[in-house]
Each structure stands twice: as structure tokens, then as C-alpha cells.
C-alpha positions in Angstrom: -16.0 -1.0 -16.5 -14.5 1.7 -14.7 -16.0 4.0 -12.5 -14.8 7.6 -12.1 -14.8 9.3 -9.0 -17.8 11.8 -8.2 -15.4 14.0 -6.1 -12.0 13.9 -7.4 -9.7 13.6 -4.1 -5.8 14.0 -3.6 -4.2 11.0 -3.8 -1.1 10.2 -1.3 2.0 10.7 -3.4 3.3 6.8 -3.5 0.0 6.1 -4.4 0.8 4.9 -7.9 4.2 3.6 -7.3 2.5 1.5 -4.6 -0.4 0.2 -6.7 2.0 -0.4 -9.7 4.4 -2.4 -6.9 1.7 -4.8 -5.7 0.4 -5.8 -8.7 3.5 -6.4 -10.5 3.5 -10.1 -8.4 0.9 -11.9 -9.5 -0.7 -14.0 -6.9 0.5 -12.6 -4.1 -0.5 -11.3 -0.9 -0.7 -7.7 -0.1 1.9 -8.7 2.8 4.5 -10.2 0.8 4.3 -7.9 -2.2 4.2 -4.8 0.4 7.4 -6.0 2.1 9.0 -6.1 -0.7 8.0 -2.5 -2.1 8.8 -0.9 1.7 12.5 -2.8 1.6 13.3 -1.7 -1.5 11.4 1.5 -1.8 11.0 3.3 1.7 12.4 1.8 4.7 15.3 -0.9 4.8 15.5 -2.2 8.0 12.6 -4.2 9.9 10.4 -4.6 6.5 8.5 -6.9 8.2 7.4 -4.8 11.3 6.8 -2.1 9.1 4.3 -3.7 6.9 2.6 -4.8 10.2 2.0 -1.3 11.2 0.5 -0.6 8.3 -1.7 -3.0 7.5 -3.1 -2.9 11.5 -3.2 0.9 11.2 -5.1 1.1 7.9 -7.3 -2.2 9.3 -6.6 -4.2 5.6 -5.5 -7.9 6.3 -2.3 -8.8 5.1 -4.0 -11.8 3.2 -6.0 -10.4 0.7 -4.8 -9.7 -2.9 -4.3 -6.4 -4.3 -7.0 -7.1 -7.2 -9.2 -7.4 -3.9 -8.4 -3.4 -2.4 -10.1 -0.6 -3.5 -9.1 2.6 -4.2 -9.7 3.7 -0.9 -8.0 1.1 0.7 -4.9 1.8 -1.6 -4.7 5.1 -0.8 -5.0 4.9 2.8 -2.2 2.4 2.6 0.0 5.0 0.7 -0.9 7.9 3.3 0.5 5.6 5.6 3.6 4.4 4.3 4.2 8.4 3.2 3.6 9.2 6.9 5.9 6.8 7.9 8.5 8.1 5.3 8.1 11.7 6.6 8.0 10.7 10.2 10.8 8.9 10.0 
């Protein structure tokens, strides 16, 4: 069953490309499957220390699945990652 949202709200711009990215490995952490979309996507140097900051920032551990997140959680990970991105 699906819920729809009661107040529709703006979703970060990567938010799709990032939910699409970390399901596409299935059984994976949110860790792994993030470094692999913020080496390849967003930032190529340091994946690893990026995907630190984010998860710490956004308080989500790194160990949970992606089936686990909801859509809050993704889109405060994609706000992040597109702050990153604009902030250099």
C-alpha cells in the first residue's frame, strides 16, 4: 500500500536519481551503495569521507538498507549531497 503525502513538499533535485541509485544493489548498505552513487555521480575524490559527512549530518547509519529509509530520510540525504554539490 502506498501512502500519499498530505502536504505535497519539494523534493531535493537528486532525490530520484539517488533513490533509483541505492536500490539498484540489492542487499546492500546505504554506505556502500551511496559511495558508489557520490564517486560516480557527484564528487570523485574522497567518496568515502564524503559519504561520512553525510550520513553523520543527516543522523542515518550507514548500516541500514535503503528498503529500511523513508522518504524523509531520503530526501534529507539528497538535500545534503545537493548542498554538497553546490557548495563545492
Amino acid at each position: 500500500r502506498m501512502d500519499l503525502l498530505e502536504d505535497r513538499k519539494i523534493l531535493p533535485g537528486l532525490f530520484f536519481s539517488l533513490v533509483r541509485a541505492l536500490f539498484s544493489s540489492r542487499r546492500k548498505t546505504i554506505r556502500n551503495t551511496l559511495s558508489a552513487f557520490v564517486s560516480s555521480v557527484i564528487i570523485k575524490s574522497k567518496p568515502l569521507d564524503t559519504v561520512a559527512a553525510v550520513l553523520r549530518n543527516t543522523g542515518i547509519s550507514g548500516d541500514r538498507r535503503p528498503e529500511t529509509l523513508n522518504i524523509d530520510e531520503f530526501a534529507a540525504l539528497a538535500a545534503v549531497l545537493e548542498d554538497l554539490v553546490n557548495c563545492g
